[in-house]
N, CA, C and O atoms as a GROMACS GRO file, in nm:
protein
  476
    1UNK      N    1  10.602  11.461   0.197
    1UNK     CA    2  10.612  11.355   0.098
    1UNK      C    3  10.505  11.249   0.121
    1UNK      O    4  10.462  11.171   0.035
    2UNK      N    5  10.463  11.258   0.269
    2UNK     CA    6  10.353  11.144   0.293
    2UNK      C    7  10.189  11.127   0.225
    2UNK      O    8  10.110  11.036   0.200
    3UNK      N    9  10.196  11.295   0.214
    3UNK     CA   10  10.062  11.315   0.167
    3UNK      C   11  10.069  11.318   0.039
    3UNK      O   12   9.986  11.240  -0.008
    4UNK      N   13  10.130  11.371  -0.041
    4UNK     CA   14  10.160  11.338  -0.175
    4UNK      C   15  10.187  11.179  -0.195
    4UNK      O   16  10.072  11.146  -0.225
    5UNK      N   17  10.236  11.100  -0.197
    5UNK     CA   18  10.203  10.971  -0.193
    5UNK      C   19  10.062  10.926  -0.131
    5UNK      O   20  10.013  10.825  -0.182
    6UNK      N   21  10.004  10.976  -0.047
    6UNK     CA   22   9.902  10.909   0.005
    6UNK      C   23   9.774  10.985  -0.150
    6UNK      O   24   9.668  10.930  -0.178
    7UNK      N   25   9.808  11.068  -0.198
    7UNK     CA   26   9.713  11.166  -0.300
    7UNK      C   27   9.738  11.061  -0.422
    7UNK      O   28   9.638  11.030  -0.488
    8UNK      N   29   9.839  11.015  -0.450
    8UNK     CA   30   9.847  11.003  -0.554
    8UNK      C   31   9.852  10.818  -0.596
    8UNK      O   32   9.843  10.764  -0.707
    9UNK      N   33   9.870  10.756  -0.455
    9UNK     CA   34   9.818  10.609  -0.461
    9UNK      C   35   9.764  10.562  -0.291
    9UNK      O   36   9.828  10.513  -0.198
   10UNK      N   37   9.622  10.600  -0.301
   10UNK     CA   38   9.520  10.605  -0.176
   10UNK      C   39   9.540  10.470  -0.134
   10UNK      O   40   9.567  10.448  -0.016
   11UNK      N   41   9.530  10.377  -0.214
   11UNK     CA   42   9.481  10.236  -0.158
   11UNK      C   43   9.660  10.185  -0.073
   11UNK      O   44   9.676  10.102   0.017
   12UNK      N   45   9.738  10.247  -0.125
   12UNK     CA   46   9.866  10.144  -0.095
   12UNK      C   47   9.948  10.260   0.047
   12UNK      O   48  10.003  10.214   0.148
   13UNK      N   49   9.934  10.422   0.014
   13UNK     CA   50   9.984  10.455   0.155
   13UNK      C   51   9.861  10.553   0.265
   13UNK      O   52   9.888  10.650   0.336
   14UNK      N   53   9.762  10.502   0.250
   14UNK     CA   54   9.670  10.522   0.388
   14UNK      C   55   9.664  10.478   0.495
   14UNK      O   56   9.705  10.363   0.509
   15UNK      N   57   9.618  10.542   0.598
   15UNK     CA   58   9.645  10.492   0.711
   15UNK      C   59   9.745  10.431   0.741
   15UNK      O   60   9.857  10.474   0.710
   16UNK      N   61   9.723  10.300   0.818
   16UNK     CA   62   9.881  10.229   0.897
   16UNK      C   63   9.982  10.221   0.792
   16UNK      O   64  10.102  10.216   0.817
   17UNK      N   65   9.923  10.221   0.651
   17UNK     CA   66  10.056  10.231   0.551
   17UNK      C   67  10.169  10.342   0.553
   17UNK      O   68  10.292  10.339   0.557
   18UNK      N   69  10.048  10.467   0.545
   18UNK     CA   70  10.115  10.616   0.570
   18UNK      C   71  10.171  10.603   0.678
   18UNK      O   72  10.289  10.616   0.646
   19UNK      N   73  10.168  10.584   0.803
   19UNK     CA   74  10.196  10.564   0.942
   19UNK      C   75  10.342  10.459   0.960
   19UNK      O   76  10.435  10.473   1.039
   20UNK      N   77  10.325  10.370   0.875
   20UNK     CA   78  10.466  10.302   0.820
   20UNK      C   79  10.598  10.418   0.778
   20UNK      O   80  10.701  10.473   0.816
   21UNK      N   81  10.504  10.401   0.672
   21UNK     CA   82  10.639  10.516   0.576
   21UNK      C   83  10.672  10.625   0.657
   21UNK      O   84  10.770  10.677   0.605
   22UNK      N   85  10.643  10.680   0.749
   22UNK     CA   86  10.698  10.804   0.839
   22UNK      C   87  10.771  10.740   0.892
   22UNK      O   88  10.887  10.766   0.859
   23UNK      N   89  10.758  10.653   0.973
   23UNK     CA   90  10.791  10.579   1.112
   23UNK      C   91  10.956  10.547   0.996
   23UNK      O   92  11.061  10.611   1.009
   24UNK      N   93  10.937  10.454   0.912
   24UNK     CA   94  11.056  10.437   0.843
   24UNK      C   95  11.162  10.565   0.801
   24UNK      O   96  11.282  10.560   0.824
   25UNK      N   97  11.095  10.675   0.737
   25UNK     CA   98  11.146  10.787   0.733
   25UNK      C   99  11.204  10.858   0.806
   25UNK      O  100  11.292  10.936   0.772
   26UNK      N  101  11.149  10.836   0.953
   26UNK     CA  102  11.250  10.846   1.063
   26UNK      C  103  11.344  10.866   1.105
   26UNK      O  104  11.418  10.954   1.148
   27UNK      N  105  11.322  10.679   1.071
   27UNK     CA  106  11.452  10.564   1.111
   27UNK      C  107  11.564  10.635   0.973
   27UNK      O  108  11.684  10.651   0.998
   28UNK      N  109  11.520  10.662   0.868
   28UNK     CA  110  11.633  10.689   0.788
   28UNK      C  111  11.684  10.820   0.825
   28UNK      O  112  11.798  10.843   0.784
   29UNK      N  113  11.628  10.910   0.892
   29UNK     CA  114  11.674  11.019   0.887
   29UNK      C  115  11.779  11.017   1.024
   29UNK      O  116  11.884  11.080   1.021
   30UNK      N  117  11.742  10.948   1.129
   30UNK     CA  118  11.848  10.882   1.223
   30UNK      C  119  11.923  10.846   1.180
   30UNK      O  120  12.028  10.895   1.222
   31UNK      N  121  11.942  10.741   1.069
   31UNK     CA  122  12.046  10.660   1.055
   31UNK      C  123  12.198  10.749   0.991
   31UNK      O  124  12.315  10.739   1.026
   32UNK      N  125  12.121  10.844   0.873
   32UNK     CA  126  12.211  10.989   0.814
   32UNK      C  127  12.223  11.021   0.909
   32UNK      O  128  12.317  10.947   0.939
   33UNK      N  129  12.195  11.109   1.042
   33UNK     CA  130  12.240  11.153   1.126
   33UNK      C  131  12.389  11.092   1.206
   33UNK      O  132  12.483  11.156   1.253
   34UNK      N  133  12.365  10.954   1.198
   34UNK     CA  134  12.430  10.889   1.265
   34UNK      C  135  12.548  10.897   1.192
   34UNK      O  136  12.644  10.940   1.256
   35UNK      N  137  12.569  10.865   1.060
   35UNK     CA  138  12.660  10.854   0.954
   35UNK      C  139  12.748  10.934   0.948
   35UNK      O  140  12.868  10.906   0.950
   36UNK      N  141  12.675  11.102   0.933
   36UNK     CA  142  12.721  11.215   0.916
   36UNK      C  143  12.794  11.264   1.043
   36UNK      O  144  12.894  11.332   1.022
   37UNK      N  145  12.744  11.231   1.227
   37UNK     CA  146  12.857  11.227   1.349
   37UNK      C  147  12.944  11.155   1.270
   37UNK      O  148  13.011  11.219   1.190
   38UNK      N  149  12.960  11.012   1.276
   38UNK     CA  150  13.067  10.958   1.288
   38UNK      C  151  13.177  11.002   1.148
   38UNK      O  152  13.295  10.970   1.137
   39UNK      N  153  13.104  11.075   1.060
   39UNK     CA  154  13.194  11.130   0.947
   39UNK      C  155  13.269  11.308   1.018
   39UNK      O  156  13.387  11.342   1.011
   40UNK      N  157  13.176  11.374   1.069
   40UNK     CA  158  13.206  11.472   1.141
   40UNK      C  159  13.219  11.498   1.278
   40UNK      O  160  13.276  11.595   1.328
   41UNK      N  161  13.181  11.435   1.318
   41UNK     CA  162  13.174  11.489   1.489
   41UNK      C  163  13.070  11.580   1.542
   41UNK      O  164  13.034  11.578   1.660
   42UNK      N  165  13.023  11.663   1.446
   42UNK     CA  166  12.934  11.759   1.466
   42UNK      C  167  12.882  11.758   1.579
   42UNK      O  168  12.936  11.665   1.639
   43UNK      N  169  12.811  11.805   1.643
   43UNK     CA  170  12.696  11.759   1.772
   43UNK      C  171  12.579  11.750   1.682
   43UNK      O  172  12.510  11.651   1.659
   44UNK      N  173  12.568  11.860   1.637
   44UNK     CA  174  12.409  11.876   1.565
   44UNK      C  175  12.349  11.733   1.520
   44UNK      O  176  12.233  11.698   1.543
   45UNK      N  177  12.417  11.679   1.473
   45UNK     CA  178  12.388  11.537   1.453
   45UNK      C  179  12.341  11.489   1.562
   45UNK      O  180  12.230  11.435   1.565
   46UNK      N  181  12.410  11.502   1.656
   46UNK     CA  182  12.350  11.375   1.830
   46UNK      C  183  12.285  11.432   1.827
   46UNK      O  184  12.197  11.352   1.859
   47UNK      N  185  12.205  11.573   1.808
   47UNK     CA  186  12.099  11.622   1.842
   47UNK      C  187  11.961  11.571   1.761
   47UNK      O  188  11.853  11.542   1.813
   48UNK      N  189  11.994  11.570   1.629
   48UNK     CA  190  11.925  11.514   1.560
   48UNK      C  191  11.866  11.352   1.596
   48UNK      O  192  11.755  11.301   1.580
   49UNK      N  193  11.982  11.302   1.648
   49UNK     CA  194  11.952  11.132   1.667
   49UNK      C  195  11.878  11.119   1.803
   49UNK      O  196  11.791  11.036   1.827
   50UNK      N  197  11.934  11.230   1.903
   50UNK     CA  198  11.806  11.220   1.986
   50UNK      C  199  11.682  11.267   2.001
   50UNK      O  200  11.602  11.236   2.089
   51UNK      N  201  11.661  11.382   1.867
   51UNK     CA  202  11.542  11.439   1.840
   51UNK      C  203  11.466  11.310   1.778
   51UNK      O  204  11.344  11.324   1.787
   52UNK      N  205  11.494  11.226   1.737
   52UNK     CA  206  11.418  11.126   1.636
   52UNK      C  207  11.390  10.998   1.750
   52UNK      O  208  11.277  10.949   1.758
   53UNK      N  209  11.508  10.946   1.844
   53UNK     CA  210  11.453  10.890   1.927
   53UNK      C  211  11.337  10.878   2.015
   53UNK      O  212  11.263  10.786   2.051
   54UNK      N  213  11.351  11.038   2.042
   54UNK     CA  214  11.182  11.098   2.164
   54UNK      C  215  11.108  11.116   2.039
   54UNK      O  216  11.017  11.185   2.086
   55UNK      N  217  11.077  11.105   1.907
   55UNK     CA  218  10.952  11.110   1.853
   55UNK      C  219  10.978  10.968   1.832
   55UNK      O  220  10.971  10.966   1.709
   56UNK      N  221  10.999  10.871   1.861
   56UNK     CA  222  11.008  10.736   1.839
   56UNK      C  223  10.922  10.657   1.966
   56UNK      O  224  10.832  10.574   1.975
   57UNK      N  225  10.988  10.719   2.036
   57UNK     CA  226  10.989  10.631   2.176
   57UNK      C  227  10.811  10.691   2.234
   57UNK      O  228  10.736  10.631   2.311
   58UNK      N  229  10.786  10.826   2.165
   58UNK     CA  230  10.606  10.910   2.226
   58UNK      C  231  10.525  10.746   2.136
   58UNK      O  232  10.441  10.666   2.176
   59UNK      N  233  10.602  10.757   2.006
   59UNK     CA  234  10.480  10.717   1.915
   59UNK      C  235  10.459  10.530   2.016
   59UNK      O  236  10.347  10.496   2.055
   60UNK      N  237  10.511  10.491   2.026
   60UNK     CA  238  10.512  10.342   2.124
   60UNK      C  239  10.412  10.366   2.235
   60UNK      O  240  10.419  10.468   2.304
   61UNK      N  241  10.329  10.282   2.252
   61UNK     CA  242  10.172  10.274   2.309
   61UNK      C  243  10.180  10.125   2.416
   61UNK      O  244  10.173  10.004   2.395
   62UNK      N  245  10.200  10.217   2.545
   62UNK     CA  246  10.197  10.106   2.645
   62UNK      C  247  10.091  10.028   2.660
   62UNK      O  248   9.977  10.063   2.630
   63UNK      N  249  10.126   9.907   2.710
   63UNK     CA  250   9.958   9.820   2.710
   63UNK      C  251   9.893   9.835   2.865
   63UNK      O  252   9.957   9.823   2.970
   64UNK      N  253   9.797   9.855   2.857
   64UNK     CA  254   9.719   9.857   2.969
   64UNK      C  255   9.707   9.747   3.084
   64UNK      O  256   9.712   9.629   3.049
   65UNK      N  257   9.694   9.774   3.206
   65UNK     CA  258   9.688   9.677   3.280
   65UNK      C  259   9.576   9.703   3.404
   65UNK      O  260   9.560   9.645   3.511
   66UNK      N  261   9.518   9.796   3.353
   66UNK     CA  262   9.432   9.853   3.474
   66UNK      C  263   9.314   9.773   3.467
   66UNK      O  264   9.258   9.753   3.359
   67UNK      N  265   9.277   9.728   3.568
   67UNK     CA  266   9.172   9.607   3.592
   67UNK      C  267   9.027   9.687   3.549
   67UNK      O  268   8.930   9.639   3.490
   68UNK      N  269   9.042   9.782   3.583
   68UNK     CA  270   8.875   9.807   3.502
   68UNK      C  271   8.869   9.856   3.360
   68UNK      O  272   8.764   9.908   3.322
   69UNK      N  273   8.993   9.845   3.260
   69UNK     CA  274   8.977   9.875   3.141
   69UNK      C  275   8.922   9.762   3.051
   69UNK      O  276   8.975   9.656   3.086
   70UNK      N  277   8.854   9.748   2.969
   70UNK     CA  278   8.843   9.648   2.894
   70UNK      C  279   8.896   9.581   2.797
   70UNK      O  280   8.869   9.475   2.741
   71UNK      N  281   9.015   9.700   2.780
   71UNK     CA  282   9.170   9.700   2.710
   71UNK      C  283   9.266   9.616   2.784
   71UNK      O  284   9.375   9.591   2.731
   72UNK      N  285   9.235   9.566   2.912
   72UNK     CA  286   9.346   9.511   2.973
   72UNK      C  287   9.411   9.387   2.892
   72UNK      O  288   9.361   9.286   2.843
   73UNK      N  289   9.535   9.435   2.898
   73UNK     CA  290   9.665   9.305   2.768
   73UNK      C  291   9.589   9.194   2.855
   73UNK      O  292   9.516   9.119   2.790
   74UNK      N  293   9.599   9.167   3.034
   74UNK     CA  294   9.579   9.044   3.105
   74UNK      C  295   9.470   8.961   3.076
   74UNK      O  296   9.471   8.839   3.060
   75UNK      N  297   9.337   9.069   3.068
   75UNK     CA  298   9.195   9.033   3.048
   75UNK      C  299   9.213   8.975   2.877
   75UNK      O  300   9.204   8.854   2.862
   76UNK      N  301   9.230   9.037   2.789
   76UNK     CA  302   9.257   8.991   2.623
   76UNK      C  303   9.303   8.846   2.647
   76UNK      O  304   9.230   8.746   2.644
   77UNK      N  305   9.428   8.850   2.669
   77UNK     CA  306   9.528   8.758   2.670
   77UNK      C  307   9.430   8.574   2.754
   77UNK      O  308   9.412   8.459   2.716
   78UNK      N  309   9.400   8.652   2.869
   78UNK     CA  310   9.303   8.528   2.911
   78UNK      C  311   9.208   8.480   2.830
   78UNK      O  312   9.191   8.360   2.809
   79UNK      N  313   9.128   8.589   2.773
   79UNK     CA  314   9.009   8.585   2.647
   79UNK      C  315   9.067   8.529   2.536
   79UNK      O  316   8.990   8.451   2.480
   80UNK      N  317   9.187   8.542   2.479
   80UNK     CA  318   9.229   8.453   2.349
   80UNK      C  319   9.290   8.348   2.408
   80UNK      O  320   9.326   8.257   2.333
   81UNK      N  321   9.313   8.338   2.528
   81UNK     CA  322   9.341   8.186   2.534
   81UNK      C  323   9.228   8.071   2.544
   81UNK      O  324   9.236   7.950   2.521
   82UNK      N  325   9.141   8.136   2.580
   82UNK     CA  326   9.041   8.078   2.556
   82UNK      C  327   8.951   8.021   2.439
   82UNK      O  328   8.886   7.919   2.419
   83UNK      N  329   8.976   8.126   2.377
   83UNK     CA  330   8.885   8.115   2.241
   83UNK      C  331   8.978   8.012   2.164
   83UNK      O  332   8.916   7.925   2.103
   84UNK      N  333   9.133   8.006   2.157
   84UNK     CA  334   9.224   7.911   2.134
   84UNK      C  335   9.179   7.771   2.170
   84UNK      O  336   9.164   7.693   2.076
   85UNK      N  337   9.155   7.727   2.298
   85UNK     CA  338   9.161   7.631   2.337
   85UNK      C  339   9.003   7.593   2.307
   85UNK      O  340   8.992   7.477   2.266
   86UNK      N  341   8.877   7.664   2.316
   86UNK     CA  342   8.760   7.628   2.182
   86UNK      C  343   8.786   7.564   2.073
   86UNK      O  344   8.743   7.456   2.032
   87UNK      N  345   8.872   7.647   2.021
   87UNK     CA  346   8.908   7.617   1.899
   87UNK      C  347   8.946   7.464   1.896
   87UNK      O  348   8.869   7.385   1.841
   88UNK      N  349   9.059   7.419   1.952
   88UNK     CA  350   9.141   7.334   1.964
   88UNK      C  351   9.066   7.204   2.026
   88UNK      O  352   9.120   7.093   2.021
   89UNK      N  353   8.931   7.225   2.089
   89UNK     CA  354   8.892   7.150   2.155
   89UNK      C  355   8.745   7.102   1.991
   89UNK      O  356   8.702   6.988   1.969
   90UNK      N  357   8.710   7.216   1.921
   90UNK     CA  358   8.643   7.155   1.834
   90UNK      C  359   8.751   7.066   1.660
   90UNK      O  360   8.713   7.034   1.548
   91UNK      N  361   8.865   7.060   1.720
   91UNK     CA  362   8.972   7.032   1.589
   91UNK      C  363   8.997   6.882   1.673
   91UNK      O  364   9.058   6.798   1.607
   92UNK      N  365   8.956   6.845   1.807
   92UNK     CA  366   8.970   6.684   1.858
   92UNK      C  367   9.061   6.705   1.997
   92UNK      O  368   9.086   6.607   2.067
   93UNK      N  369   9.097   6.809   2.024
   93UNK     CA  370   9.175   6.787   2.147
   93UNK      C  371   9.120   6.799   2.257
   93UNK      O  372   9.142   6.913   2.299
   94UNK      N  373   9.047   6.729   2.341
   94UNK     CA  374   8.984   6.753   2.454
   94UNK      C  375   9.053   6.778   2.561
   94UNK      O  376   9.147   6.700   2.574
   95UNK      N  377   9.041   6.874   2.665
   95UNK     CA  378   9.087   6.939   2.733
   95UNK      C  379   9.245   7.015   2.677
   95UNK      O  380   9.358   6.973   2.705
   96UNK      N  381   9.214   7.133   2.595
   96UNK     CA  382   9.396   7.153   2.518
   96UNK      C  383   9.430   7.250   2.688
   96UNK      O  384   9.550   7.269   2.704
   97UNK      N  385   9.358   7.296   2.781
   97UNK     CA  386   9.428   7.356   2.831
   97UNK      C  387   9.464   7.281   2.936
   97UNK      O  388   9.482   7.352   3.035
   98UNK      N  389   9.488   7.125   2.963
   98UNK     CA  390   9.520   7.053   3.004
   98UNK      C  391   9.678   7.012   2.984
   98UNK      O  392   9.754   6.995   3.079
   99UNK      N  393   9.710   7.000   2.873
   99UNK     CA  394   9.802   6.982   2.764
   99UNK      C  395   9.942   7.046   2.869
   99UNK      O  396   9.922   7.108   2.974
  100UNK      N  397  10.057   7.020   2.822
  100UNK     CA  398  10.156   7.076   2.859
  100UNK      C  399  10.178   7.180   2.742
  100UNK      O  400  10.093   7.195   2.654
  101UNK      N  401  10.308   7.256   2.745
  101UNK     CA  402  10.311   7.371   2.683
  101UNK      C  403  10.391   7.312   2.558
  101UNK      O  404  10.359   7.377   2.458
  102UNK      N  405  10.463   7.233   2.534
  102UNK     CA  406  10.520   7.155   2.450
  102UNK      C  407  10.380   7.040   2.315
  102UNK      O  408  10.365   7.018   2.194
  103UNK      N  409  10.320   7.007   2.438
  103UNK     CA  410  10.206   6.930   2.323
  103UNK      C  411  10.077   7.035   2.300
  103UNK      O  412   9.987   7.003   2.222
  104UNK      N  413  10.073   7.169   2.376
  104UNK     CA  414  10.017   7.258   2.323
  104UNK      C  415   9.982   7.303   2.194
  104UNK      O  416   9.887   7.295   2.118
  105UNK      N  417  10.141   7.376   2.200
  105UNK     CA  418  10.238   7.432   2.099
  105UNK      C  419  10.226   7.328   1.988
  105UNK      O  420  10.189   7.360   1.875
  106UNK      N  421  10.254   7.221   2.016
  106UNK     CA  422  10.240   7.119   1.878
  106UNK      C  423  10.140   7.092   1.808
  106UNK      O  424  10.148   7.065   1.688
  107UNK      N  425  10.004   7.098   1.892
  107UNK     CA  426   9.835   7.078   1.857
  107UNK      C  427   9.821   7.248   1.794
  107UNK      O  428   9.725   7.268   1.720
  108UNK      N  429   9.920   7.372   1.825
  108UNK     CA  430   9.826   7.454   1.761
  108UNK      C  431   9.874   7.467   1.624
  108UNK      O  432   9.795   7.497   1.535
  109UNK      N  433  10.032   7.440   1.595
  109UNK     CA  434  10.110   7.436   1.503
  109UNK      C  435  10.042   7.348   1.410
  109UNK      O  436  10.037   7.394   1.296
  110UNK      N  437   9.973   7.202   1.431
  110UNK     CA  438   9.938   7.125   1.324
  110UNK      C  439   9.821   7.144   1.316
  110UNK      O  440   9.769   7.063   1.240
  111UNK      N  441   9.740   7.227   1.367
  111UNK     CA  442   9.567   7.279   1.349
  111UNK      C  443   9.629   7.406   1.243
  111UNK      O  444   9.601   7.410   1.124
  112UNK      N  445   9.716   7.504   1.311
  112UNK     CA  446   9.738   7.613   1.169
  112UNK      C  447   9.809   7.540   1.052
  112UNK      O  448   9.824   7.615   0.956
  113UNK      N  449   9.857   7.414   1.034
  113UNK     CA  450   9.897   7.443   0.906
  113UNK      C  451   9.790   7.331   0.819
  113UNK      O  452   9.780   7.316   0.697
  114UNK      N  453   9.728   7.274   0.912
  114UNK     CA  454   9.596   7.178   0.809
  114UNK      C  455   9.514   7.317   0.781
  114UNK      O  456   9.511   7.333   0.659
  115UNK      N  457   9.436   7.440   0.861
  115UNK     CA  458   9.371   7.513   0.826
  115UNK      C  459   9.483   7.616   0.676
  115UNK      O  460   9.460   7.631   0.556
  116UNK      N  461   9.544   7.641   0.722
  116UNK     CA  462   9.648   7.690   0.585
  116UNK      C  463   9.632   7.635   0.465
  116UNK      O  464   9.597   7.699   0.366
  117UNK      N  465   9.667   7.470   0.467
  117UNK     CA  466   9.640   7.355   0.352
  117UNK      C  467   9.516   7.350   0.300
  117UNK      O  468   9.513   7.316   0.181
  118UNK      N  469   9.370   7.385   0.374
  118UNK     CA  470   9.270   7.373   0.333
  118UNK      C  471   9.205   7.515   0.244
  118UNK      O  472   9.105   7.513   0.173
  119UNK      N  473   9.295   7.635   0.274
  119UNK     CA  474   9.245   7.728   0.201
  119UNK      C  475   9.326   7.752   0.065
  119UNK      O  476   9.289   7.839  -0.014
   0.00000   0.00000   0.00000
């Protein structure tokens, strides 16, 4: 059904769209499973609900932490905090990584919603 939808409106289920609609399709086909035990007892059903779990749980993509990847979540995470506090430091806040986490949080909240207001 994915590819036929993806044939017949390209722009709306390609890629991560198509990749949606399965992932959801899934979840619905778990959820009937689930419905149909507790209406029958069946097993085939638990089988079903744990067949859909392990294709659930493969598709989930651990984050990296290995120091020589350039993928590392730690290394990113340091790198956008940075580029944050650039940011924050050309919007008037000098030193934001000075800041506590409370007047942080408040300087980035009222920088996103003046940049929001201005577009």
């Amino acid at each position: 059904m994915a590819s036929e939808l993806e044939a017949h409106f390209p722009t709306r289920f390609s890629g991560a769209e198509s990749e949606k609609l399965l992932y959801y399709q899934q979840q619905q086909k778990r959820l009937l499973a689930q419905c149909a035990w507790l209406r029958t007892e069946e097993p085939s059903y638990l089988a079903t609900v744990a067949e859909v779990d392990a294709w659930m749980l493969e598709q989930m993509k651990p984050q990296i932490f290995d120091d020589g990847d350039v993928r590392n979540v730690l290394t990113q995470n340091r790198r956008r905090f940075g580029q944050l506090c650039a940011a924050l430091s050309t919007m008037g806040y000098p030193r934001p990584q000075e800041l506590d986490v409370f007047s942080f949080h408040s300087a980035v909240d009222f920088v996103n919603s003046k940049s929001q207001k201005s577009n």
